[in-house]
PDB file of N, CA, C and O in Angstrom:
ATOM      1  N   UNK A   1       3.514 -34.059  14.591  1.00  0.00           N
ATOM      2  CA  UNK A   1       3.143 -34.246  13.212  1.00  0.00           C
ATOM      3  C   UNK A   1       3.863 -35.465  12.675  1.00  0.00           C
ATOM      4  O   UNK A   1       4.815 -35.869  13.342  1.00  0.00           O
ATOM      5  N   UNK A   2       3.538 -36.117  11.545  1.00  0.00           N
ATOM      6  CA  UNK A   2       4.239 -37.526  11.091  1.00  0.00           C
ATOM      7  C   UNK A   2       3.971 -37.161  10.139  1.00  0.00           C
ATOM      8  O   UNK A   2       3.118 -36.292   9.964  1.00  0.00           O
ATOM      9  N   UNK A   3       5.012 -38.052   8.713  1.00  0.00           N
ATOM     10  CA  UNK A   3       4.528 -37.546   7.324  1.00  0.00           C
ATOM     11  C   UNK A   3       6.063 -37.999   7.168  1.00  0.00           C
ATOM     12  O   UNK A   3       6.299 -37.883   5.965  1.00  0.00           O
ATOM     13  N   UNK A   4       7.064 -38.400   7.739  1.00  0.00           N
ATOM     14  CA  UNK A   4       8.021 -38.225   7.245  1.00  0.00           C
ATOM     15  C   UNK A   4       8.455 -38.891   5.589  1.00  0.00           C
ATOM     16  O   UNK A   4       8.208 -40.041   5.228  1.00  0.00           O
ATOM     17  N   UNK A   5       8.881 -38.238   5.078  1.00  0.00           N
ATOM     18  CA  UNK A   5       8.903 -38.694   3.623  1.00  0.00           C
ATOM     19  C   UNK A   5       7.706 -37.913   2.238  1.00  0.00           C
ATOM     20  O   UNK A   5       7.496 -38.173   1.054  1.00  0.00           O
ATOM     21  N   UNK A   6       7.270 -37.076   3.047  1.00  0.00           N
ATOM     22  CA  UNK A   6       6.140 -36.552   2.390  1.00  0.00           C
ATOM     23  C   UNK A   6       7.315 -35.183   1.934  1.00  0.00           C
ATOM     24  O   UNK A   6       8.325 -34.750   2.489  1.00  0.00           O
ATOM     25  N   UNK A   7       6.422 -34.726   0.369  1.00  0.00           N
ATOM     26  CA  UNK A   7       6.597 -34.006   0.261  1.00  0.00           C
ATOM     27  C   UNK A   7       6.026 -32.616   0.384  1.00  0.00           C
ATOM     28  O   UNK A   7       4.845 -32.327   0.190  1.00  0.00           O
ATOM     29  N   UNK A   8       7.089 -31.702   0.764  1.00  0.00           N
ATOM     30  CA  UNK A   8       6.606 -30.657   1.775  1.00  0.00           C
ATOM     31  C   UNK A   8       7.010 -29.250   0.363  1.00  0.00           C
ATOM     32  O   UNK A   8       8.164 -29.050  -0.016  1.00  0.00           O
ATOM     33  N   UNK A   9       5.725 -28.427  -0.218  1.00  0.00           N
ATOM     34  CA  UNK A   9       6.217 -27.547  -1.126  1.00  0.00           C
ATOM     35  C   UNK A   9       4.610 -26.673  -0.993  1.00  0.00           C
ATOM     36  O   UNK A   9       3.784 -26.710  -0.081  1.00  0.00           O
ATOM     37  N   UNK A  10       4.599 -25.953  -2.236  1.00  0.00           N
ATOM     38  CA  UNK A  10       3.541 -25.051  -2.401  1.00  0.00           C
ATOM     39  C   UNK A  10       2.309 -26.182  -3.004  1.00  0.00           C
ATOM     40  O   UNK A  10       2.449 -27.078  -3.835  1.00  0.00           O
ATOM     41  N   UNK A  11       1.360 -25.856  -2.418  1.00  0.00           N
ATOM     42  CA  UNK A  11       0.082 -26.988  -2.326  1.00  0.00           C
ATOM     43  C   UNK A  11      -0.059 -27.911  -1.977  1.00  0.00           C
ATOM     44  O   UNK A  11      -0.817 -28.731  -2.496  1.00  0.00           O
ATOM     45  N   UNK A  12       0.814 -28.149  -0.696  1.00  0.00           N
ATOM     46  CA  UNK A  12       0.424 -28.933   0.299  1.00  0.00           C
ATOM     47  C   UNK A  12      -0.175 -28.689   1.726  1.00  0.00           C
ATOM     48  O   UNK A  12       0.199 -27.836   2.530  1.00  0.00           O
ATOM     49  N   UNK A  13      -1.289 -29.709   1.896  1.00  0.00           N
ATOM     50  CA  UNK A  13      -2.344 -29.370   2.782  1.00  0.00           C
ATOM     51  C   UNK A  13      -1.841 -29.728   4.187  1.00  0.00           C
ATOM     52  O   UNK A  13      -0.988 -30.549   4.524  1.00  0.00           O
ATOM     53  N   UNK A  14      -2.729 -28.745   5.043  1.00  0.00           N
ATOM     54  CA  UNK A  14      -1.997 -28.854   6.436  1.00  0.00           C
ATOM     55  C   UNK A  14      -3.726 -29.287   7.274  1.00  0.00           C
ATOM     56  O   UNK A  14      -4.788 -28.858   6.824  1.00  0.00           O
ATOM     57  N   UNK A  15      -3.673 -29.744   7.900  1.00  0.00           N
ATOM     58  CA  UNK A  15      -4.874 -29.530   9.315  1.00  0.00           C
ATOM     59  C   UNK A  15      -3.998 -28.563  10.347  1.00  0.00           C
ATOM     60  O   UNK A  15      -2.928 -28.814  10.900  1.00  0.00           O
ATOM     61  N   UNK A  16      -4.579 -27.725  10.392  1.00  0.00           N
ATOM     62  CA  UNK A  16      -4.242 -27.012  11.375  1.00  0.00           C
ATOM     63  C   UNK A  16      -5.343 -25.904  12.543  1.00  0.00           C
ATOM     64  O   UNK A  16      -6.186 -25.038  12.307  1.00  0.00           O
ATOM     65  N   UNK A  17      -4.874 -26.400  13.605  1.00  0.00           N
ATOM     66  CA  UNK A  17      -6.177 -26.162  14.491  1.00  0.00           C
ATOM     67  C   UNK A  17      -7.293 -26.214  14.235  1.00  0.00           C
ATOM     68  O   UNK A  17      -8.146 -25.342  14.406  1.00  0.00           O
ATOM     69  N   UNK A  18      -7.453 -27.751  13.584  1.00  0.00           N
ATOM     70  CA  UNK A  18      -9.135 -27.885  12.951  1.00  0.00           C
ATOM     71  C   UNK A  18      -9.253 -27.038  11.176  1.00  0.00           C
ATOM     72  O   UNK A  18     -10.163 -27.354  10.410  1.00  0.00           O
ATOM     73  N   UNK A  19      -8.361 -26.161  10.855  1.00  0.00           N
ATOM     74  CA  UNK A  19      -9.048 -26.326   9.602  1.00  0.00           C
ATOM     75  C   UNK A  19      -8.061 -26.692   9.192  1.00  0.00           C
ATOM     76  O   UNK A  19      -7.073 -27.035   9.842  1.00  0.00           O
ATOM     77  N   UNK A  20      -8.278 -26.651   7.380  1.00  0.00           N
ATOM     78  CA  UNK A  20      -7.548 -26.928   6.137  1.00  0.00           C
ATOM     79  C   UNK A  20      -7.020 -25.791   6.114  1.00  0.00           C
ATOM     80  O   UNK A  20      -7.540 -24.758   6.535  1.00  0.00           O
ATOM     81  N   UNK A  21      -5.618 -25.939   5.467  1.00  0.00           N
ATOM     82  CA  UNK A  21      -4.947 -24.938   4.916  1.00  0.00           C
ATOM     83  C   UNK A  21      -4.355 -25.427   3.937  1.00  0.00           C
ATOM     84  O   UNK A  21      -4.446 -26.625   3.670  1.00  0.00           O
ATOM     85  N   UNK A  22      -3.589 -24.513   3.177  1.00  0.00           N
ATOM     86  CA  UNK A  22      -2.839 -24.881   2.194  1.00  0.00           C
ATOM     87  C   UNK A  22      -1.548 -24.094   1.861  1.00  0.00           C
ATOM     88  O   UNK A  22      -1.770 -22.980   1.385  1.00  0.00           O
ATOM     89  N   UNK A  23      -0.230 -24.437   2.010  1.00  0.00           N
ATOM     90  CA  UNK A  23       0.810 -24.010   1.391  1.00  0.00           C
ATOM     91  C   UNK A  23       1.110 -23.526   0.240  1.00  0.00           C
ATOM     92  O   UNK A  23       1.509 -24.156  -0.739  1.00  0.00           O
ATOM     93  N   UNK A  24       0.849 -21.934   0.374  1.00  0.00           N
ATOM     94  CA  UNK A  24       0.952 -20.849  -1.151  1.00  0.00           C
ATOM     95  C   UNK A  24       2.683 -20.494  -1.637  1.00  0.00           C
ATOM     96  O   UNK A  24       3.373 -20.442  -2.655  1.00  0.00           O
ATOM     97  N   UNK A  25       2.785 -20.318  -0.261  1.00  0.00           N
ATOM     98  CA  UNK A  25       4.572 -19.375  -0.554  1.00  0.00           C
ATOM     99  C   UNK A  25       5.229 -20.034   0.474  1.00  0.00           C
ATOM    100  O   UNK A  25       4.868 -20.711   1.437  1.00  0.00           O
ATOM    101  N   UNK A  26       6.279 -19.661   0.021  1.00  0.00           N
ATOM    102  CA  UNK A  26       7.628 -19.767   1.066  1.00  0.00           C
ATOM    103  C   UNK A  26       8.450 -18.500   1.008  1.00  0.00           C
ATOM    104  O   UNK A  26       8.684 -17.899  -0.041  1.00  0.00           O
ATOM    105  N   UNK A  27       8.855 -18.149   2.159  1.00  0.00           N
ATOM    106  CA  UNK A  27       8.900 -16.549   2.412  1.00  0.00           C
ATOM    107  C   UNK A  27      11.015 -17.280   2.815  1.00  0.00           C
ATOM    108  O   UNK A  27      10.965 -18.457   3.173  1.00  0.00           O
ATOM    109  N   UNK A  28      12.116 -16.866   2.781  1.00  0.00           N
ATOM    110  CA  UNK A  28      13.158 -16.564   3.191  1.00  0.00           C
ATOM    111  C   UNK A  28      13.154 -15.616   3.892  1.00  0.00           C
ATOM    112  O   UNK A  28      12.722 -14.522   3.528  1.00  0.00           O
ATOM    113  N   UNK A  29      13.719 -15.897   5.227  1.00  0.00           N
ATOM    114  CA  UNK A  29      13.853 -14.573   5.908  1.00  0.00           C
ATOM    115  C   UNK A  29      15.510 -14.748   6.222  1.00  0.00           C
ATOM    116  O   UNK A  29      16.183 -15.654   5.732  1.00  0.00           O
ATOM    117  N   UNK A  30      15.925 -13.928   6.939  1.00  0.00           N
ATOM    118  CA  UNK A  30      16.894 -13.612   7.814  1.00  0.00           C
ATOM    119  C   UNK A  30      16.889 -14.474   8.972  1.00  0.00           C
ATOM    120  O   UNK A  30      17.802 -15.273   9.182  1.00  0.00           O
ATOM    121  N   UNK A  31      15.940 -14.345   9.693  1.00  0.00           N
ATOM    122  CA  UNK A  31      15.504 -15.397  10.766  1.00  0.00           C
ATOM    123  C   UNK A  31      14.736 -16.965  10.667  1.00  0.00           C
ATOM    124  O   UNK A  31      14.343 -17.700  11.573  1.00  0.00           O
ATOM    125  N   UNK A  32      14.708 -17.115   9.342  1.00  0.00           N
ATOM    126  CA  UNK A  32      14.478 -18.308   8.735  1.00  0.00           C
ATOM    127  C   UNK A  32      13.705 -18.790   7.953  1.00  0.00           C
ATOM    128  O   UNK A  32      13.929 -18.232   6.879  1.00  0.00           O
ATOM    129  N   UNK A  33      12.529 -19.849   7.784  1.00  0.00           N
ATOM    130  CA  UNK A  33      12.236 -20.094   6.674  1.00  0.00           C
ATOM    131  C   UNK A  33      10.628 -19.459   7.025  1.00  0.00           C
ATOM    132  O   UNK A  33      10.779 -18.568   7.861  1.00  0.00           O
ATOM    133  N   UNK A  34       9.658 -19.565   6.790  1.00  0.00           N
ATOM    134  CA  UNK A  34       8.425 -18.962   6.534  1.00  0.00           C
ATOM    135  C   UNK A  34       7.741 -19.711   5.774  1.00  0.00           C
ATOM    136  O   UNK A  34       8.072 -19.970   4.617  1.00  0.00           O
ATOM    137  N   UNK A  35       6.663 -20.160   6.367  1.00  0.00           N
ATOM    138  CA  UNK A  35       5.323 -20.544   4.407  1.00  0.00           C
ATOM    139  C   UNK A  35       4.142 -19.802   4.715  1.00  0.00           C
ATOM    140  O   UNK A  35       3.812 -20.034   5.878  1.00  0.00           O
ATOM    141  N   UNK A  36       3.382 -19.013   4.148  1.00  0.00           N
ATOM    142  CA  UNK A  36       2.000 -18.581   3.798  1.00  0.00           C
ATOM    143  C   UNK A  36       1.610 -19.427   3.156  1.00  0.00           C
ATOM    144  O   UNK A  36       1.918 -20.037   2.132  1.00  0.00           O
ATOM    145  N   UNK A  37       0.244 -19.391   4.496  1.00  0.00           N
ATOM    146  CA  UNK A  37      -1.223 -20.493   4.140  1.00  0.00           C
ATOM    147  C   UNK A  37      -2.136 -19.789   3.930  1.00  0.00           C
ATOM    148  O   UNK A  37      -2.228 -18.617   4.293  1.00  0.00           O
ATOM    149  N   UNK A  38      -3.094 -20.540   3.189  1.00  0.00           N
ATOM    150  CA  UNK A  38      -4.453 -19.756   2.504  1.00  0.00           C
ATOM    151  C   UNK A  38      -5.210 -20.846   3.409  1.00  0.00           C
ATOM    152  O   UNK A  38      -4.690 -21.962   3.438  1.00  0.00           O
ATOM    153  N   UNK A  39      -6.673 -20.588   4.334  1.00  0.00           N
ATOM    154  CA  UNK A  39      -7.278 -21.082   4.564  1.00  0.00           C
ATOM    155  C   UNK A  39      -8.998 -21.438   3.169  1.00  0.00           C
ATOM    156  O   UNK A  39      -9.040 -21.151   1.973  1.00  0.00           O
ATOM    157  N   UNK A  40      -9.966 -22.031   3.933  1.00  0.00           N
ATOM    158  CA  UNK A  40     -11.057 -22.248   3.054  1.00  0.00           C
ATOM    159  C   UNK A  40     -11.547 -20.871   2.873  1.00  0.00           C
ATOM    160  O   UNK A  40     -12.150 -20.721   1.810  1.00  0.00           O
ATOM    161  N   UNK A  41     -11.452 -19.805   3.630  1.00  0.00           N
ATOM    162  CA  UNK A  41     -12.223 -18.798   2.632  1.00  0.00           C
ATOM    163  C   UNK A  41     -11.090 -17.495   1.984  1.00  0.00           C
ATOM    164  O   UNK A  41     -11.237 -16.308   1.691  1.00  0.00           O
ATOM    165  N   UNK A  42      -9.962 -18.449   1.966  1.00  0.00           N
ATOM    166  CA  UNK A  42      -9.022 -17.168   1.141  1.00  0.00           C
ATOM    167  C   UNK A  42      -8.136 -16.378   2.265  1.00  0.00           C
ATOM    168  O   UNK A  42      -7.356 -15.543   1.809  1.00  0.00           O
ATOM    169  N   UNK A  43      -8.164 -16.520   3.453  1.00  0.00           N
ATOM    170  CA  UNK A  43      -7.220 -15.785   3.854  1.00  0.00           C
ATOM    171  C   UNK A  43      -6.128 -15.730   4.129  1.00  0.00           C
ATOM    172  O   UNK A  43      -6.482 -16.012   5.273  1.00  0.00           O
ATOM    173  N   UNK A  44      -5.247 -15.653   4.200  1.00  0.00           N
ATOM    174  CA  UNK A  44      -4.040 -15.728   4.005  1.00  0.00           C
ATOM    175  C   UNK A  44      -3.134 -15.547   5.544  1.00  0.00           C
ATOM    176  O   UNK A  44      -3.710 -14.727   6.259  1.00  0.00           O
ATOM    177  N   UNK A  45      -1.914 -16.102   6.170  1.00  0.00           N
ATOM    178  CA  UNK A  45      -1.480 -16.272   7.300  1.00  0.00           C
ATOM    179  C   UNK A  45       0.192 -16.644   6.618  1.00  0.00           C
ATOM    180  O   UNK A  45       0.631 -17.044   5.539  1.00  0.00           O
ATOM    181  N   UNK A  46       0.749 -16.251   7.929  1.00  0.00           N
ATOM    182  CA  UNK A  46       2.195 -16.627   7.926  1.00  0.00           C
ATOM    183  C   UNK A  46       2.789 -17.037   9.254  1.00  0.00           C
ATOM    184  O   UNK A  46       2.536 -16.507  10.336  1.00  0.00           O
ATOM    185  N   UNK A  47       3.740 -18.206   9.001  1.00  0.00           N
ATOM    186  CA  UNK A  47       3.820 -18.816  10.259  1.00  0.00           C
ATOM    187  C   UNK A  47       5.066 -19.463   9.676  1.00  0.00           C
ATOM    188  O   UNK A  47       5.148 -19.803   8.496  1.00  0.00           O
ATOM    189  N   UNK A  48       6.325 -19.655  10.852  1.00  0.00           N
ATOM    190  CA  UNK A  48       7.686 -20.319  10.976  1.00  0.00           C
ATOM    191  C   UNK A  48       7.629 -21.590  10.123  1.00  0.00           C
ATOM    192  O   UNK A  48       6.475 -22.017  10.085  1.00  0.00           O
ATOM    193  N   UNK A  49       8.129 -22.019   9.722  1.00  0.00           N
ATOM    194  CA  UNK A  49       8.470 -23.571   8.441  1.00  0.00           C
ATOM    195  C   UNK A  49       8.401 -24.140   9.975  1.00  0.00           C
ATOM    196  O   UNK A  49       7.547 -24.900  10.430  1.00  0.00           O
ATOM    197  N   UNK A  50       9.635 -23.517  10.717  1.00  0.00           N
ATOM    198  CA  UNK A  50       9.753 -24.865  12.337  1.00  0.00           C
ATOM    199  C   UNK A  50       8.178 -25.299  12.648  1.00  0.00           C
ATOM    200  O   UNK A  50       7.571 -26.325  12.342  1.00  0.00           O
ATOM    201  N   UNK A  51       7.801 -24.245  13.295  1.00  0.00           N
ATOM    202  CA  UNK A  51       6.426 -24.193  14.091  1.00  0.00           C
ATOM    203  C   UNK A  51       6.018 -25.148  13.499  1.00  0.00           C
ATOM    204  O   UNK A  51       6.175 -26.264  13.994  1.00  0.00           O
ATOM    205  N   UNK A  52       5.123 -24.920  11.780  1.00  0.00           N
ATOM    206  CA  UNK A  52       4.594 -25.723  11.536  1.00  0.00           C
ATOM    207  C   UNK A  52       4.499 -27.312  11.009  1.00  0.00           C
ATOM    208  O   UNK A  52       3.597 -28.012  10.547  1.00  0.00           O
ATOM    209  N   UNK A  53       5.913 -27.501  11.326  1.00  0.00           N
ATOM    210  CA  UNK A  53       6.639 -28.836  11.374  1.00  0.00           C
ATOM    211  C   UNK A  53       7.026 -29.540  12.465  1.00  0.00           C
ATOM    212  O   UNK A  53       7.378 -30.717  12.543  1.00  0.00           O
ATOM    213  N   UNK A  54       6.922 -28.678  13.328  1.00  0.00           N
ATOM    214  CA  UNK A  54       6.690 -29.524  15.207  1.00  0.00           C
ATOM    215  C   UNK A  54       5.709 -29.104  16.125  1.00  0.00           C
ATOM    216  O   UNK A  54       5.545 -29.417  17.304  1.00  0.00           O
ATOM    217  N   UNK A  55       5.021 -28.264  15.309  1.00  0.00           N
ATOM    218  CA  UNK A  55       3.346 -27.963  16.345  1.00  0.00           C
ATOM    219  C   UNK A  55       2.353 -29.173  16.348  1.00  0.00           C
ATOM    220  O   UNK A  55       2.049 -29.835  15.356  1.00  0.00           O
ATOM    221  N   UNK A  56       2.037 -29.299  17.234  1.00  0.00           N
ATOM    222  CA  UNK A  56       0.956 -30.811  17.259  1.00  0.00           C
ATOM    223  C   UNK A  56      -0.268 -30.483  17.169  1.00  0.00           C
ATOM    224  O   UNK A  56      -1.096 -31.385  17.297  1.00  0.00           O
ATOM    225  N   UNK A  57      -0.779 -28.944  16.898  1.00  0.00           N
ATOM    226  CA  UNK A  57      -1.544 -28.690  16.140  1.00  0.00           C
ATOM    227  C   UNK A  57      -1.735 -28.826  14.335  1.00  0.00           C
ATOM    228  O   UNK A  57      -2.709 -28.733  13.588  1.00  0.00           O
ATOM    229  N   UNK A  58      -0.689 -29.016  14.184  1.00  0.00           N
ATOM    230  CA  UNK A  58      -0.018 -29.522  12.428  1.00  0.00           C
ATOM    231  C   UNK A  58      -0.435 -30.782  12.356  1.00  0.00           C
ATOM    232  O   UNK A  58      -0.114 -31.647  13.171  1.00  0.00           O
ATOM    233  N   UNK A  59      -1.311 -30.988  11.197  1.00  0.00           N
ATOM    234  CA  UNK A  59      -1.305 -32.514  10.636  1.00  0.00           C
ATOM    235  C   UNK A  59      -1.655 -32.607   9.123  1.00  0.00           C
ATOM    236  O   UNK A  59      -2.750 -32.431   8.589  1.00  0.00           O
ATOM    237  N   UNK A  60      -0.163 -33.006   8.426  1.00  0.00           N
ATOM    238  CA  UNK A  60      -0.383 -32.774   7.207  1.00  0.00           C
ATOM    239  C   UNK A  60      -1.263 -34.475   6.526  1.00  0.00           C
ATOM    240  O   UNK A  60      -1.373 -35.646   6.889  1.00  0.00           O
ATOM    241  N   UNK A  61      -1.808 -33.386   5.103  1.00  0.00           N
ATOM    242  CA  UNK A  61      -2.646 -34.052   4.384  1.00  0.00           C
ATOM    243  C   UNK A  61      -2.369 -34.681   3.182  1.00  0.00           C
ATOM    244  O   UNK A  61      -2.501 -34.199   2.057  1.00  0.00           O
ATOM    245  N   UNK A  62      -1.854 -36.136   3.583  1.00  0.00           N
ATOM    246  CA  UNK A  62      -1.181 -36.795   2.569  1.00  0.00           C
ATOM    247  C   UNK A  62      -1.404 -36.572   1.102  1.00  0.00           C
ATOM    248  O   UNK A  62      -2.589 -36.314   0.894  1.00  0.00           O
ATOM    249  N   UNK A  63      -0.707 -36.583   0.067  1.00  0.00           N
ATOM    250  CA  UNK A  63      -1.095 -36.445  -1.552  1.00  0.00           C
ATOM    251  C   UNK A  63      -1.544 -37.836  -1.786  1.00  0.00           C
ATOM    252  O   UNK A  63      -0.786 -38.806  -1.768  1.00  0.00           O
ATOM    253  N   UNK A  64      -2.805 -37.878  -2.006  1.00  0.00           N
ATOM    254  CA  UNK A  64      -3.043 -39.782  -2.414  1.00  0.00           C
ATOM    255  C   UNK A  64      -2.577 -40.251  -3.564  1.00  0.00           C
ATOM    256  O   UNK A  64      -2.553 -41.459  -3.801  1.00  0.00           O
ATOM    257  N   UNK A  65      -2.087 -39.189  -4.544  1.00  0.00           N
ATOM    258  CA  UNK A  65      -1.935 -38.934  -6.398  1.00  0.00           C
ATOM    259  C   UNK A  65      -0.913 -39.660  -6.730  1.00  0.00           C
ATOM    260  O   UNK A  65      -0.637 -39.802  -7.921  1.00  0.00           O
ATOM    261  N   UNK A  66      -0.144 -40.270  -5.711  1.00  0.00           N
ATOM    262  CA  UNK A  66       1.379 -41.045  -6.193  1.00  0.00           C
ATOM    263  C   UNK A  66       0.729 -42.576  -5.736  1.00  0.00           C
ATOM    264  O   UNK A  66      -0.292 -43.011  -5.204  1.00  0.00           O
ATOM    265  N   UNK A  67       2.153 -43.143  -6.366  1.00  0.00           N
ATOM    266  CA  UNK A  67       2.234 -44.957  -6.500  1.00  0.00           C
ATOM    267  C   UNK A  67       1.413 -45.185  -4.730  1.00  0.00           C
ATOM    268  O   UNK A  67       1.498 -44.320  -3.857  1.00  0.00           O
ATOM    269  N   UNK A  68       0.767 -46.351  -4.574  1.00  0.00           N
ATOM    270  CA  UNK A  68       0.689 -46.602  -3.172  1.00  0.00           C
ATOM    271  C   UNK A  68       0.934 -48.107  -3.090  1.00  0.00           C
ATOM    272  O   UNK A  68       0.577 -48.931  -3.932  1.00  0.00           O
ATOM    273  N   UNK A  69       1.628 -48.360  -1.897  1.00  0.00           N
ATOM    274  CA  UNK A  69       1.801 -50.136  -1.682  1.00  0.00           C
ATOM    275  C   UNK A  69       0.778 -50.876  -1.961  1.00  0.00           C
ATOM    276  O   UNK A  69       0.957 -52.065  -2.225  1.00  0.00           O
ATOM    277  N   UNK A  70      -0.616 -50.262  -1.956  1.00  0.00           N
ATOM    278  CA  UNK A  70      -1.876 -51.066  -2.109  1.00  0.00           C
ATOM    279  C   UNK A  70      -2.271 -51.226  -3.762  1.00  0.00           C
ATOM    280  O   UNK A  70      -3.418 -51.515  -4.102  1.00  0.00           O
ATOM    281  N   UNK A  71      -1.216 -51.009  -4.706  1.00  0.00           N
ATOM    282  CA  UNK A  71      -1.531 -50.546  -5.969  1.00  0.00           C
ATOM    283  C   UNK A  71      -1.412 -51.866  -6.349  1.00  0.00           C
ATOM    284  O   UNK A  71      -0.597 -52.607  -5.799  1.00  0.00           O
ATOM    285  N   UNK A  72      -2.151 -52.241  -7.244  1.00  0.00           N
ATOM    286  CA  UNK A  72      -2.305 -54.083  -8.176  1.00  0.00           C
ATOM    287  C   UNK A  72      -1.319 -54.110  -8.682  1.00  0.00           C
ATOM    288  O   UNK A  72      -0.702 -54.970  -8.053  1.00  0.00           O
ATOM    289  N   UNK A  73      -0.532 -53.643  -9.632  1.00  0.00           N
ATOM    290  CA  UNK A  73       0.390 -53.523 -10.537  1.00  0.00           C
ATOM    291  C   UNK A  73       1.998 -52.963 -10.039  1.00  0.00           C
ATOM    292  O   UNK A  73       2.160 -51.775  -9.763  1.00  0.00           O
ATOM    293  N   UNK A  74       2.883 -53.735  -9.981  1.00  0.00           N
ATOM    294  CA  UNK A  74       4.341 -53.440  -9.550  1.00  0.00           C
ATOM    295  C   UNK A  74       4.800 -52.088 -10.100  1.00  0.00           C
ATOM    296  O   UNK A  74       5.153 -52.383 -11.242  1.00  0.00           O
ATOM    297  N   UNK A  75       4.937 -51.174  -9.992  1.00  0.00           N
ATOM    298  CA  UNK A  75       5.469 -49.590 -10.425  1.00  0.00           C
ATOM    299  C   UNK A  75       6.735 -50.125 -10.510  1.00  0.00           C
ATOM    300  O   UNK A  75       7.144 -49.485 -11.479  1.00  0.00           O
ATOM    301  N   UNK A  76       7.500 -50.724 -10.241  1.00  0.00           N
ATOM    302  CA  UNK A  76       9.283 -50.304 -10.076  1.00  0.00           C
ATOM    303  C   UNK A  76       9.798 -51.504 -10.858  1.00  0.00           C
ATOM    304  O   UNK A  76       9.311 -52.596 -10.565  1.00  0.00           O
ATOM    305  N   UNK A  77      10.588 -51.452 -11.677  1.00  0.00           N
ATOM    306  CA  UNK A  77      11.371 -51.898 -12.349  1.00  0.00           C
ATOM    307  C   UNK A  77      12.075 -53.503 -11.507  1.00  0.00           C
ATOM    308  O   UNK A  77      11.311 -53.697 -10.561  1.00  0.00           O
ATOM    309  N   UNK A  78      12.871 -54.323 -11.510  1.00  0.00           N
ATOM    310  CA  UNK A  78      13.830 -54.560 -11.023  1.00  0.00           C
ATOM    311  C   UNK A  78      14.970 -53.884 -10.936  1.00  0.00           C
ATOM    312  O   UNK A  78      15.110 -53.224 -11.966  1.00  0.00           O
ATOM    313  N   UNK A  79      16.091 -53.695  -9.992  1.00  0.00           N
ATOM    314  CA  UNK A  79      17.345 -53.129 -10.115  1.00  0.00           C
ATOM    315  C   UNK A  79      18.291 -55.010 -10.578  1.00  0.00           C
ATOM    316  O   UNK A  79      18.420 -56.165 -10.175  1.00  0.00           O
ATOM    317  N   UNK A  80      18.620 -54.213 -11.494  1.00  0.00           N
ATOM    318  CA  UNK A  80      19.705 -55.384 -12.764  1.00  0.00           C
ATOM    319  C   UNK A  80      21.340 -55.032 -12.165  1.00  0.00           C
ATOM    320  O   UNK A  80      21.432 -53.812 -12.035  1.00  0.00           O
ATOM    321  N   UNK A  81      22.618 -55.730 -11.774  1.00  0.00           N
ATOM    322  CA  UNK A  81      23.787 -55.337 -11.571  1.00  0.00           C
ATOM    323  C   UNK A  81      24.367 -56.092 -12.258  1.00  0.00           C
ATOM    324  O   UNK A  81      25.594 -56.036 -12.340  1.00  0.00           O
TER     325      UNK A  81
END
C-alpha cells in the first residue's frame, strides 16, 4: 500500500480486494488496533489496523478535497524569521 502522509481516520476509503470500503470505527483492543469497514451495500467487517496497512490487497483512496501541488494559487504563506 502507499499513501504515506495520508490521512488515515473514520471515512477514509480503502480498495480492498476489488471493492470500496470505507472506514466507520476504530475498535481498541487488547491485542491491538482494529477499524470496521462498511462496504457498497452496507455491510459491515472488521479487520487488524496492521493487516490493513501492509496487505497488498489494501489500496487507499486518496481525499482529493485538500490543497494539491497542481493548484494555480500559492496556499502557504511565506515563513518570515
Amino acid at each position: 500500500m502507499n499513501g504515506a502522509g495520508t490521512r488515515l481516520g473514520v471515512g477514509t476509503y480503502f480498495r480492498l480486494g476489488g471493492e470500496t470500503v470505507e472506514v466507520v470505527e476504530f475498535v481498541s483492543l487488547a491485542t491491538g488496533m482494529e477499524v470496521v469497514l462498511k462496504d457498497g451495500r452496507d455491510r459491515l467487517a472488521r479487520m487488524s489496523l496492521r493487516e490493513l496497512l501492509t496487505s497488498d490487497r489494501a489500496e487507499l483512496i486518496h481525499d482529493r478535497s485538500g490543497p494539491s501541488s497542481t493548484d494555480d494559487e500559492g496556499l502557504v504563506a511565506p515563513c518570515h524569521r
